[in-house]
Residue frames as a rotation matrix with the C-alpha (Angstrom) as fourth column:
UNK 1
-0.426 0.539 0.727 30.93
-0.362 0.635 -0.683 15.74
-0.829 -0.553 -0.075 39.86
UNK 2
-0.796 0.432 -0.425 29.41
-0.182 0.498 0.848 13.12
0.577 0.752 -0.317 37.13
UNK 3
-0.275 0.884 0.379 26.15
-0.608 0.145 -0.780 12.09
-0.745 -0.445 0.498 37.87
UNK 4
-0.945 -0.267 -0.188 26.61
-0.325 0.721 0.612 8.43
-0.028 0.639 -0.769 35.73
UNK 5
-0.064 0.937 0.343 23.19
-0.840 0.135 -0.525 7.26
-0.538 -0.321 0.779 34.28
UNK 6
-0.492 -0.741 0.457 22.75
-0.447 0.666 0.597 4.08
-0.747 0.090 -0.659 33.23
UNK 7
0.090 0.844 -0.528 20.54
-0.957 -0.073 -0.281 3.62
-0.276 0.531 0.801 29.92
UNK 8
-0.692 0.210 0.691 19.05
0.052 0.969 -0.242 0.52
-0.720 -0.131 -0.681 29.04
UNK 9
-0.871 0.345 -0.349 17.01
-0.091 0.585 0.806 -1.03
0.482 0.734 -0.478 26.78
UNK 10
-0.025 0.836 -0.548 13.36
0.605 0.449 0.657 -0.57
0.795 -0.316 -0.517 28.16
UNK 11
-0.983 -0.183 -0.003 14.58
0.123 -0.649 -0.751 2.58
0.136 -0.739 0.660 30.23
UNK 12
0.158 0.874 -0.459 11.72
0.986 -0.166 0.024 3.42
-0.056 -0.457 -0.888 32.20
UNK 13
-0.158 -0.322 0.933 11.27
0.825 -0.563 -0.054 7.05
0.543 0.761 0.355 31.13
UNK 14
0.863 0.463 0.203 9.05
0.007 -0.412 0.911 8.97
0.505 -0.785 -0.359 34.01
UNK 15
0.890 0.024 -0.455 10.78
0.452 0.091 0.888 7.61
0.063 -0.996 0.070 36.66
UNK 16
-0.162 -0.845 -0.510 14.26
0.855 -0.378 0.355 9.41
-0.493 -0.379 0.783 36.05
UNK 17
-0.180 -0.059 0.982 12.81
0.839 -0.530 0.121 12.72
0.514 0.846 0.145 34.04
UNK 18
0.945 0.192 -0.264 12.22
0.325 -0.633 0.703 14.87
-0.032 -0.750 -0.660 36.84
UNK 19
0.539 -0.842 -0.026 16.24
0.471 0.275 0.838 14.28
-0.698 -0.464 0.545 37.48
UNK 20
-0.054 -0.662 0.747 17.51
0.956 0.183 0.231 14.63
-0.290 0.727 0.623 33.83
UNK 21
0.446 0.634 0.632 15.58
0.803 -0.596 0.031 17.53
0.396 0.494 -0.774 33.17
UNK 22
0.943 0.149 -0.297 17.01
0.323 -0.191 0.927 19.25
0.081 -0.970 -0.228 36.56
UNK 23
0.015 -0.983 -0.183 20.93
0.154 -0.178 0.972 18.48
-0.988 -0.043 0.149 36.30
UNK 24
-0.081 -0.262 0.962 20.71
0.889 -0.456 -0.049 19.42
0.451 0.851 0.270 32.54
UNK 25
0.222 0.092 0.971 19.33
0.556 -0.830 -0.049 22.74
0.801 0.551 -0.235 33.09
UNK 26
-0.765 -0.323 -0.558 20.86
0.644 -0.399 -0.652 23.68
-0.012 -0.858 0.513 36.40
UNK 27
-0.281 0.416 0.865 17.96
-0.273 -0.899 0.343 26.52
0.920 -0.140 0.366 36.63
UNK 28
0.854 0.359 0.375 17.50
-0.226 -0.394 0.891 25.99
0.468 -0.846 -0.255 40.27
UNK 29
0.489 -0.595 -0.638 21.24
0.650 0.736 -0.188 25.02
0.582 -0.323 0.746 40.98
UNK 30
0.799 0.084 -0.595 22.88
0.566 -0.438 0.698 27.02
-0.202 -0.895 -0.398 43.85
UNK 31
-0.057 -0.608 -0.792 25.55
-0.496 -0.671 0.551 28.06
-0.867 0.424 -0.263 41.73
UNK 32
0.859 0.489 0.152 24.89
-0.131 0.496 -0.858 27.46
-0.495 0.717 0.490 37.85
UNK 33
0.162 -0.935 -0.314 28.96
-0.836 0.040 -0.548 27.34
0.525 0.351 -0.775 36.98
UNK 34
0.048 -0.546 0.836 28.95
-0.870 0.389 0.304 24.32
-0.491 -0.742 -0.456 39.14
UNK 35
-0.734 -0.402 -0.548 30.68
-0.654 0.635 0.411 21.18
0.183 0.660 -0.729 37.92
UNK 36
-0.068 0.714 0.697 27.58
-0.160 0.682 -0.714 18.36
-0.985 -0.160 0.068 37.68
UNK 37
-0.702 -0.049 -0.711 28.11
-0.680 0.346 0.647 16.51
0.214 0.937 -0.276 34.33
UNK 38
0.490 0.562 0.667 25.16
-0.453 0.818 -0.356 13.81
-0.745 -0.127 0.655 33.48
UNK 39
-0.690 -0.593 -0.415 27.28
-0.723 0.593 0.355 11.15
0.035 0.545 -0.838 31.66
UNK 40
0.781 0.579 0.232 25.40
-0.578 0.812 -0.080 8.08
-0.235 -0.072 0.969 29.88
UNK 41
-0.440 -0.801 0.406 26.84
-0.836 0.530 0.140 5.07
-0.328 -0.278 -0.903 30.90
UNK 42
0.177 0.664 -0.727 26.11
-0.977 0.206 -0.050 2.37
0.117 0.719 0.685 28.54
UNK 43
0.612 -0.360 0.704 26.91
0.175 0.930 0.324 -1.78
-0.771 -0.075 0.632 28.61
UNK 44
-0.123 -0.597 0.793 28.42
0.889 0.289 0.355 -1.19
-0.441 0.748 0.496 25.08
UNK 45
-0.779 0.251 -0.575 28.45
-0.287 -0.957 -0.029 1.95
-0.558 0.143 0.818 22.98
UNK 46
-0.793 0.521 0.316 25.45
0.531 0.336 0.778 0.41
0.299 0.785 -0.543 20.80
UNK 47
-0.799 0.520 0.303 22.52
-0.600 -0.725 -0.337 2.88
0.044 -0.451 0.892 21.41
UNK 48
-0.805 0.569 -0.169 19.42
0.594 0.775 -0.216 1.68
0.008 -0.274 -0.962 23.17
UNK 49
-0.375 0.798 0.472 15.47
-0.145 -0.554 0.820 2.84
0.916 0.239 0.323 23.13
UNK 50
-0.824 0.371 0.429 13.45
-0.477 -0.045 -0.878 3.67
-0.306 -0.928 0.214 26.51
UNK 51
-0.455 0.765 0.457 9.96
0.756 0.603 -0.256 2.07
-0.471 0.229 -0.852 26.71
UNK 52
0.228 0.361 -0.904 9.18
-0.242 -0.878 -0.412 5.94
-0.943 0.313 -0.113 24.85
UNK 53
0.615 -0.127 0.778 11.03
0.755 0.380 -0.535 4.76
-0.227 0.916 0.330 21.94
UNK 54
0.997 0.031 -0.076 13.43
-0.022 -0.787 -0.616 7.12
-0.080 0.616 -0.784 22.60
UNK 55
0.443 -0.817 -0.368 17.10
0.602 0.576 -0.554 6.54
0.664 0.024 0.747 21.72
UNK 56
0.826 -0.534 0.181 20.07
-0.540 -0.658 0.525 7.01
-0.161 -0.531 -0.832 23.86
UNK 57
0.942 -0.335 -0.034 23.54
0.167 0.553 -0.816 6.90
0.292 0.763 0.577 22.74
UNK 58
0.727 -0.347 -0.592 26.11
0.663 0.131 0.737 6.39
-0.178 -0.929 0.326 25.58
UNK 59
0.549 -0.835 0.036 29.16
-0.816 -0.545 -0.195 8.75
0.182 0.077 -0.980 26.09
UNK 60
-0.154 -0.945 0.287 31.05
-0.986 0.131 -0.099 6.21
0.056 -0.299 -0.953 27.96
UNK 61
0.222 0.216 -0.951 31.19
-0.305 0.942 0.143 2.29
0.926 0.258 0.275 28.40
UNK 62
0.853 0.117 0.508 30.63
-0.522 0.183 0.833 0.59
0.004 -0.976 0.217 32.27
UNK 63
0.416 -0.907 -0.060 33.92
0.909 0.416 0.022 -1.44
0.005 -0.063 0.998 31.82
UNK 64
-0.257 -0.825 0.504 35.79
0.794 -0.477 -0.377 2.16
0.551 0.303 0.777 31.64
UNK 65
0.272 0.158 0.949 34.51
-0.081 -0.979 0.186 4.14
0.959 -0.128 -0.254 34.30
UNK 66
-0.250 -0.551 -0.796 36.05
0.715 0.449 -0.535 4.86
0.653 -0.703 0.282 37.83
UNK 67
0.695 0.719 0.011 33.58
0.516 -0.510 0.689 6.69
0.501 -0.473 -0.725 40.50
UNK 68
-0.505 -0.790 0.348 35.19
0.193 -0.496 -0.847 9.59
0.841 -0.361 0.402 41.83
UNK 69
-0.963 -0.028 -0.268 34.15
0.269 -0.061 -0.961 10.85
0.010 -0.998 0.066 45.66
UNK 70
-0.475 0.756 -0.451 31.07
-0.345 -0.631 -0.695 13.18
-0.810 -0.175 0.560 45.13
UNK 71
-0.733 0.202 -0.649 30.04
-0.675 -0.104 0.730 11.08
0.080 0.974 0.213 42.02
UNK 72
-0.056 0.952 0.301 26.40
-0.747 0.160 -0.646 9.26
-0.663 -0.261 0.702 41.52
UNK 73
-0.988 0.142 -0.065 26.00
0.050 0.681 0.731 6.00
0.148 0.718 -0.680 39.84
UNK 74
-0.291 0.953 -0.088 21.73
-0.809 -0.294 -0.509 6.37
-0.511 -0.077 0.856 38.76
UNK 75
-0.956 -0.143 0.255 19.95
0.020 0.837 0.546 3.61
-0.291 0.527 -0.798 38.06
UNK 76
-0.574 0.764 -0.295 16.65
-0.809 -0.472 0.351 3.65
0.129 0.440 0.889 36.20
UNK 77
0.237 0.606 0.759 13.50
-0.463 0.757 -0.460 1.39
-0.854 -0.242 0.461 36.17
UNK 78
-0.125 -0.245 -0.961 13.46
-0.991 -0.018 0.134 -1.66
-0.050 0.969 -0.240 33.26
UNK 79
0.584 0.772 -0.251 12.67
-0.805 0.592 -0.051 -4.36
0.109 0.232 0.967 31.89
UNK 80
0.404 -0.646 -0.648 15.97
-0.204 0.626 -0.752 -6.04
0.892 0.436 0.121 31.52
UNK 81
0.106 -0.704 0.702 17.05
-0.861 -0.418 -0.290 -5.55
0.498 -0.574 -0.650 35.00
UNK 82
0.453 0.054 0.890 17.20
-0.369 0.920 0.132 -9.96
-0.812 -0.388 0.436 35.33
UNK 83
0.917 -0.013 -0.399 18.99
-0.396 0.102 -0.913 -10.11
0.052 0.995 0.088 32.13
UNK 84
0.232 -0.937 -0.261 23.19
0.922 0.126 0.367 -10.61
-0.311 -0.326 0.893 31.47
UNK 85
-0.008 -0.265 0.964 23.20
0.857 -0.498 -0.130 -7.50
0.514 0.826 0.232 29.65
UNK 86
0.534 -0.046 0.845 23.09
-0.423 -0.879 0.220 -5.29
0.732 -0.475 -0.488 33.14
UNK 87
0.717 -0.491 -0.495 25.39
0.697 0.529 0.484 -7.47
0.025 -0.692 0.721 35.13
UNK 88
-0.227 -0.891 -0.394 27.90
0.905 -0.043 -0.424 -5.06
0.360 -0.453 0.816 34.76
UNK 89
-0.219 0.183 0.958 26.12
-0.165 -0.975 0.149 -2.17
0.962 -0.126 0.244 35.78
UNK 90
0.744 0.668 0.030 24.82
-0.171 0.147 0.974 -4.12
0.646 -0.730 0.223 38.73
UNK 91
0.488 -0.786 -0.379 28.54
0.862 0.501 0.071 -5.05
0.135 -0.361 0.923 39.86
UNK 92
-0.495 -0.753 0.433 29.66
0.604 -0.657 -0.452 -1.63
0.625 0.038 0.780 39.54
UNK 93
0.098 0.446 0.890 26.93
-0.703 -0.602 0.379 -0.12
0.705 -0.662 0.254 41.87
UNK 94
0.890 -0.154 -0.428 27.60
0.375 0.781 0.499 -3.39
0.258 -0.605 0.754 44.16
UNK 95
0.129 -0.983 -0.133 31.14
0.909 0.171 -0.381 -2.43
0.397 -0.072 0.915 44.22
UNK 96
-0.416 0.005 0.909 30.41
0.279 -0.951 0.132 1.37
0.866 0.308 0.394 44.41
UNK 97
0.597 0.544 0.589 28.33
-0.694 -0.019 0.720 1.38
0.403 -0.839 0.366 47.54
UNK 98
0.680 -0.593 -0.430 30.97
0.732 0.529 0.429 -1.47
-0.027 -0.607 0.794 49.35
UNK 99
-0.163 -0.889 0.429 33.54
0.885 -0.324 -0.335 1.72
0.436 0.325 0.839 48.44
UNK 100
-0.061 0.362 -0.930 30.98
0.566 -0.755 -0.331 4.37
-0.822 -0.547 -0.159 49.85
UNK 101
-0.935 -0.062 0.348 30.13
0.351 -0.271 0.896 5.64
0.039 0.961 0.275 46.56
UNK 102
-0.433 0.865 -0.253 26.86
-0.446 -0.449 -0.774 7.36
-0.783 -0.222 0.581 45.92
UNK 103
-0.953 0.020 0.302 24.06
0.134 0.922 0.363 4.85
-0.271 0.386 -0.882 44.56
UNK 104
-0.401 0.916 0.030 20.59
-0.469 -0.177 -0.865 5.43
-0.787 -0.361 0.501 43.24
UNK 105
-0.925 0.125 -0.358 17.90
-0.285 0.393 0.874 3.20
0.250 0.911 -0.328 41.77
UNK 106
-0.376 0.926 0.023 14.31
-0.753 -0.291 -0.591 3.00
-0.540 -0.240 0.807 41.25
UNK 107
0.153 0.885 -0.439 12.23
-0.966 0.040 -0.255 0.25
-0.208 0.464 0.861 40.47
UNK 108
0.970 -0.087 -0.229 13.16
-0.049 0.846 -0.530 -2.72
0.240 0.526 0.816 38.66
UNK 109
0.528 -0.846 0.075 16.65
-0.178 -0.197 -0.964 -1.57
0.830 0.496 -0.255 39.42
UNK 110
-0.206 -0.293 0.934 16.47
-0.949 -0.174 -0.264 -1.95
0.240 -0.940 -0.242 42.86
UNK 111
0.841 0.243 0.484 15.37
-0.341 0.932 0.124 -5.88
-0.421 -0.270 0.866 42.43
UNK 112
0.410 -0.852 -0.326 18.76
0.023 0.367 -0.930 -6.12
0.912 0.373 0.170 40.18
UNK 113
-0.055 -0.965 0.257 20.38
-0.705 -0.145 -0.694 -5.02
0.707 -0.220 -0.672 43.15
UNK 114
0.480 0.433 0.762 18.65
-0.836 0.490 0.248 -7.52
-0.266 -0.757 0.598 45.56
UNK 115
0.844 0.034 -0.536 20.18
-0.446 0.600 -0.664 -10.01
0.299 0.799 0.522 43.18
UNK 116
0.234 -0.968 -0.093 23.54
0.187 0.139 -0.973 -9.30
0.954 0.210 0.213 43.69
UNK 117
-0.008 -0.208 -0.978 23.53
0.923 0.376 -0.087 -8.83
0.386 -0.903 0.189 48.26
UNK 118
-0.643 -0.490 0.588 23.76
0.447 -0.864 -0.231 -5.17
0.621 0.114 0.775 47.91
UNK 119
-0.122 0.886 0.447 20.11
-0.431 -0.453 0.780 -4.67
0.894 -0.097 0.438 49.82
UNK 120
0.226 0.083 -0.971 20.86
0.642 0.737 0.213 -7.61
0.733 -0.671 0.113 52.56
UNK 121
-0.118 -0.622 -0.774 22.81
0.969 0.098 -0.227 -4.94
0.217 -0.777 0.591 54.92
UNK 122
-0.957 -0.285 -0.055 21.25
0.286 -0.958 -0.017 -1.43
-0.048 -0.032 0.998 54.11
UNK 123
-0.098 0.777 -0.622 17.98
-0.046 -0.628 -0.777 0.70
-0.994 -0.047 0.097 54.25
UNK 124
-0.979 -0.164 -0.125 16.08
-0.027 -0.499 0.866 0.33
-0.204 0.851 0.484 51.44
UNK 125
0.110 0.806 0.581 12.75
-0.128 0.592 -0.796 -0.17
-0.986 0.013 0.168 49.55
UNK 126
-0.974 -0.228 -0.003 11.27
-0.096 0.398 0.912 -1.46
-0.207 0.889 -0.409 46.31
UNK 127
-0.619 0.784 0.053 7.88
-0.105 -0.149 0.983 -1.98
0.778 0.603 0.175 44.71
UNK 128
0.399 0.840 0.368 6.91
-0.839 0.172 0.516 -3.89
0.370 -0.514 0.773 46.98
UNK 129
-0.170 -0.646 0.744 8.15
-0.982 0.172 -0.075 -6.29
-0.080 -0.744 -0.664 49.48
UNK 130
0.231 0.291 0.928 6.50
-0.211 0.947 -0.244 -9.59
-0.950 -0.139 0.280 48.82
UNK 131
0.998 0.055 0.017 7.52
0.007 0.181 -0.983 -9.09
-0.057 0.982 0.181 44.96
UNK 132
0.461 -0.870 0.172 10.75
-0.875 -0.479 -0.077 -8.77
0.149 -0.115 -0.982 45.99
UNK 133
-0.354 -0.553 0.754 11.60
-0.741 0.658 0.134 -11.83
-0.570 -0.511 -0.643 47.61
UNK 134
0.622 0.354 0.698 9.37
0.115 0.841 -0.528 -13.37
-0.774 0.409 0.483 45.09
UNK 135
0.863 -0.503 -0.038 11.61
-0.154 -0.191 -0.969 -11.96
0.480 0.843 -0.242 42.03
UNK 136
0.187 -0.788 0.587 15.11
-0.870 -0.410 -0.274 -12.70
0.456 -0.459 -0.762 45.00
UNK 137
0.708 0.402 -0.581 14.83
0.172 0.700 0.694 -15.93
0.685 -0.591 0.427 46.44
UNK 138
0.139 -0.989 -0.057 18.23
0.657 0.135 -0.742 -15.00
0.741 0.065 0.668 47.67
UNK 139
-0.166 0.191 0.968 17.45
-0.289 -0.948 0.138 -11.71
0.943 -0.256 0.212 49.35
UNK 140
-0.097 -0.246 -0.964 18.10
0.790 0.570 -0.225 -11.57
0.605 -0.784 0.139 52.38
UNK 141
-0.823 -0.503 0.265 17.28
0.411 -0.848 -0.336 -8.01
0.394 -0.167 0.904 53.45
UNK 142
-0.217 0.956 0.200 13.97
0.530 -0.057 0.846 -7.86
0.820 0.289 -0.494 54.71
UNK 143
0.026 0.223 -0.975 14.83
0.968 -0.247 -0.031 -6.57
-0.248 -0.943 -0.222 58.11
UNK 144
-0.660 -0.735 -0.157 16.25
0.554 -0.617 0.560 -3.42
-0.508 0.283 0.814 56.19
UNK 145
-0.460 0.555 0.694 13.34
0.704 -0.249 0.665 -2.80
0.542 0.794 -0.276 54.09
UNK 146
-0.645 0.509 -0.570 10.96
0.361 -0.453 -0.815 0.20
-0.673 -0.732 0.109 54.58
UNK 147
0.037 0.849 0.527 7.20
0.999 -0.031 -0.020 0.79
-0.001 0.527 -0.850 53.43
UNK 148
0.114 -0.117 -0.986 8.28
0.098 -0.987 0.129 4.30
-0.989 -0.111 -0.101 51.83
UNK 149
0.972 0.124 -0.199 8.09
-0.163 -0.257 -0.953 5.78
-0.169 0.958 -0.230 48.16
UNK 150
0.532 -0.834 -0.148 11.84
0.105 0.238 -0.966 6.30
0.840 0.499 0.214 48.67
UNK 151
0.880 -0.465 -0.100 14.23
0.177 0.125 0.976 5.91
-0.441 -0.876 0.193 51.17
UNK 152
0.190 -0.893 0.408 18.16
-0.956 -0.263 -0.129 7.36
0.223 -0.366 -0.904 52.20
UNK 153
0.960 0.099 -0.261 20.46
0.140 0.635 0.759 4.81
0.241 -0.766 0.596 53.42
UNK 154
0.516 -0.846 -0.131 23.24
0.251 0.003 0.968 6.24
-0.819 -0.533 0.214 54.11
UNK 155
-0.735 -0.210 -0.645 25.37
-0.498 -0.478 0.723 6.58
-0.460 0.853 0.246 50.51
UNK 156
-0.996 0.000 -0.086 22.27
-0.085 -0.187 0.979 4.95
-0.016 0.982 0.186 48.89
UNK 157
-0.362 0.924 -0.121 18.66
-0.585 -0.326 -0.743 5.73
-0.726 -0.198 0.658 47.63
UNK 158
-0.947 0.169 0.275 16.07
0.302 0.760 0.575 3.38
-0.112 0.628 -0.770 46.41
UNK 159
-0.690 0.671 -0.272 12.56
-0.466 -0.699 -0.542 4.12
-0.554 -0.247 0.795 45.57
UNK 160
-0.045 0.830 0.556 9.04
0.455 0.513 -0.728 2.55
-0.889 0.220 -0.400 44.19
UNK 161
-0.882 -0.208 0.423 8.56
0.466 -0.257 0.847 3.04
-0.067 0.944 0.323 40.33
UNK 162
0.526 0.763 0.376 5.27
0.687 -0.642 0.340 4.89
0.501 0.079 -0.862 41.39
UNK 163
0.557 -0.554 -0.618 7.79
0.742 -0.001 0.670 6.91
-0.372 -0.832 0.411 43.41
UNK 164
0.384 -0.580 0.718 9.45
0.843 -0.096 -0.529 9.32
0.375 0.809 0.452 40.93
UNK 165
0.687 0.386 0.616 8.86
0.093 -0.887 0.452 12.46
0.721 -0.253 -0.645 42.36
UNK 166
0.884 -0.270 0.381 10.60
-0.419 -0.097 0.903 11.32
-0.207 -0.958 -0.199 45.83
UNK 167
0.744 -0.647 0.164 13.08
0.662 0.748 -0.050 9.47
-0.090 0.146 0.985 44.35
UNK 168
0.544 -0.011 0.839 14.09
0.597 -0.698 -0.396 12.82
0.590 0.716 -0.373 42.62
UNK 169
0.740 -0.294 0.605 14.04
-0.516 -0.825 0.230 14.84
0.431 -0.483 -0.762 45.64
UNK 170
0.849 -0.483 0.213 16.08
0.123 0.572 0.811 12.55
-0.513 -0.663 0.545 47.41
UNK 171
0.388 -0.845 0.368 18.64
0.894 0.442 0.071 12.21
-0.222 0.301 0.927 44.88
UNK 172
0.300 -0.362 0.883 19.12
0.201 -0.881 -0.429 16.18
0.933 0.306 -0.191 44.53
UNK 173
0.613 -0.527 0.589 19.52
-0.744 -0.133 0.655 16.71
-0.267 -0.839 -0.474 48.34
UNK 174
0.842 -0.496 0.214 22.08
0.262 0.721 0.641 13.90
-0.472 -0.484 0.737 48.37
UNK 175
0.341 -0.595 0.728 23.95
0.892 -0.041 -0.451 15.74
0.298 0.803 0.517 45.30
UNK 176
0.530 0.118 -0.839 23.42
0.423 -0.895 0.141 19.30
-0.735 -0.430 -0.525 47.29
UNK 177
-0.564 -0.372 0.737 23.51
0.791 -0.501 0.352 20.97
0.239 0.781 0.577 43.84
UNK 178
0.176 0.811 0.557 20.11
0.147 -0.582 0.800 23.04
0.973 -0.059 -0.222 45.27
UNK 179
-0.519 -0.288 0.805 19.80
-0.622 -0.519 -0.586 24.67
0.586 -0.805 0.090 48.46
UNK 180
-0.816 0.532 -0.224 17.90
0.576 0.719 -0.389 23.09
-0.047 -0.447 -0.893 51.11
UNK 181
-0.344 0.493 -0.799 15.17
-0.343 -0.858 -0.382 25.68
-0.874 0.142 0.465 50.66
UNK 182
-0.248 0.068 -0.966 14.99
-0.963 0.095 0.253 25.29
0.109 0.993 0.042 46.86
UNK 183
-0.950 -0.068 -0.306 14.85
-0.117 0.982 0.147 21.32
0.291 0.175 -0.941 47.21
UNK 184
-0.902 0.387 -0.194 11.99
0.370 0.455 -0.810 21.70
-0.225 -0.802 -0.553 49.58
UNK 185
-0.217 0.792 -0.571 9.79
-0.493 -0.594 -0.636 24.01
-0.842 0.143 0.520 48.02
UNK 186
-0.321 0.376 -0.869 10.12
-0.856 0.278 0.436 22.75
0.406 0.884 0.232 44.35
UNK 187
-0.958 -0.016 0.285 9.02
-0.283 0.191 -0.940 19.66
-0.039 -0.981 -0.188 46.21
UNK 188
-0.724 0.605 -0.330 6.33
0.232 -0.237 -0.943 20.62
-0.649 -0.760 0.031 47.59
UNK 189
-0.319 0.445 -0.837 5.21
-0.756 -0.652 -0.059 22.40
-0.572 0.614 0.544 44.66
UNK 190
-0.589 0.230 -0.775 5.11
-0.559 0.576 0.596 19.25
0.584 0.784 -0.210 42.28
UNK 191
-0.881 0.098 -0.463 3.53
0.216 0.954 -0.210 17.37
0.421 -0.285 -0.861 45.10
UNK 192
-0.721 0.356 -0.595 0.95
0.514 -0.302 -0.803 19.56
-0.465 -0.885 0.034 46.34
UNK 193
-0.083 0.478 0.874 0.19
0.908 -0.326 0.264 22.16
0.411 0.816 -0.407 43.44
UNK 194
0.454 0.861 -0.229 -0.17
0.891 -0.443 0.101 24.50
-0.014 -0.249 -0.968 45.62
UNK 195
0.781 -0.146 0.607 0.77
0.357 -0.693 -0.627 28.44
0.512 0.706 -0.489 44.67
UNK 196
0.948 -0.263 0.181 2.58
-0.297 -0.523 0.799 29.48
-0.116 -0.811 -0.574 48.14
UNK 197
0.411 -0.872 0.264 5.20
0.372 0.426 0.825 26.49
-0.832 -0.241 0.499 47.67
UNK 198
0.542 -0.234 0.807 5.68
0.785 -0.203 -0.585 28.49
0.301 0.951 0.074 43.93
UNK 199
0.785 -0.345 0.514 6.55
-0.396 -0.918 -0.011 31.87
0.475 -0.195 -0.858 45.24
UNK 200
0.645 -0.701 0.306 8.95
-0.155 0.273 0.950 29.76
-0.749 -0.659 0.067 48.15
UNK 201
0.322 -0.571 0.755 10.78
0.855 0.518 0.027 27.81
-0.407 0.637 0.655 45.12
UNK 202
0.379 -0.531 0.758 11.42
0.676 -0.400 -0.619 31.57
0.632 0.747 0.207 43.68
UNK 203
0.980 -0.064 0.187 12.13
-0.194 -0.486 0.852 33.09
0.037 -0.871 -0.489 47.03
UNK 204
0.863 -0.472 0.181 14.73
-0.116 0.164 0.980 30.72
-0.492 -0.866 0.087 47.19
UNK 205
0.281 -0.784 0.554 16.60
0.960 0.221 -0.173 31.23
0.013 0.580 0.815 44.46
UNK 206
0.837 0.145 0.528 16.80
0.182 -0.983 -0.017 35.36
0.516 0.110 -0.849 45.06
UNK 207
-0.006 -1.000 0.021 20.29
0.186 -0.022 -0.982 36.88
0.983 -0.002 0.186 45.73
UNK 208
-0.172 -0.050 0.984 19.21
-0.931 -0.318 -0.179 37.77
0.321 -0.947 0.008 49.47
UNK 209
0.648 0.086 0.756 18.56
-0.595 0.676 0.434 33.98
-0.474 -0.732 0.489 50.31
UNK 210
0.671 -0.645 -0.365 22.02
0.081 0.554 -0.829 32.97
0.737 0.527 0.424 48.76
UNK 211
0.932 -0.140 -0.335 24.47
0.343 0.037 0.938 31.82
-0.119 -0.990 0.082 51.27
């Protein structure tokens, strides 16, 4: 499994660090030998800076990748996402989700995809519904929308750049690298603070609640 991210210029850092942090260190993955590669996926190989100023410097180039079954195409928040310089990232998750691919994007990314029709026929949200259609004139998806941090539709998840957290959990249950258990407690824990979901989140990694 890849788990394709797409860096940008102006990456919105927060909103996918919950994610990166996670499928790097597999430490809550249900089996840590499992295959779950994070591949940056770049317009060009030319490295780019988040709005942190930190660099990323693609592995691979969007003209040269081909989504396999259980793979994730991740989009991040950004400035650029009205630019030409993410058209092809925005065609390949258009194209990827008409194929039944797994899609995910938060923020700004989710108004690229409004762009391109990809939001007209599916569950989704986005900041915010009147900025949408103001930043879409096109958009045509409004029955579809829902007033939620982040939202499932089926093979894809979208989610409010204040949203990180949920965006997160979503996009690990949809990868089912973590138990259900494990997903639900860590969770909880980041959303709550509170100590009980801490002990659950190490409950559920203990060799008697492996399946």
């Amino acid at each position: 499994m890849n788990v394709y991210l797409a860096v940008i210029d102006t990456m919105a850092d927060w909103e996918i660090g919950y994610l990166t942090a996670e499928l790097h260190s597999r430490r809550f993955f249900r089996d840590p030998a499992m295959a779950c590669n994070l591949v940056k996926l770049g317009a060009t190989q030319d490295a780019v800076h988040s709005m942190g100023g930190i660099q990323y410097v693609p592995d691979v180039t969007v003209d040269t990748v081909q989504l396999q079954a259980d793979d994730l195409f991740l989009l991040p928040g950004g400035a650029v996402w009205n630019t030409p310089i993410v058209r092809p990232f925005l065609t390949l998750a258009h194209d990827a989700l008409d194929q039944g691919h797994n899609v995910a994007a938060i923020c700004g990314a989710t108004v690229g995809l409004a762009s391109t029709g990809a939001l007209d026929r599916r569950r989704h949200t986005s900041n915010d519904l009147a900025s949408l259609k103001a930043a879409c004139p096109e958009y045509a998806g409004q029955s579809h929308y829902r007033h939620k941090p982040a939202v499932r539709g089926d093979n894809l998840i979208t989610a409010s750049g204040l949203a990180p957290l949920e965006f997160s959990y979503e996009v690990l249950k949809m990868l089912k690298v973590w138990r259900p258990e494990t997903a639900t407690a860590w969770f909880r824990l980041h959303k709550t603070r509170q100590e009980c979901w801490y002990h659950a989140l190490v409950a559920s990694m203990s060799p008697e609640g492996q399946e």
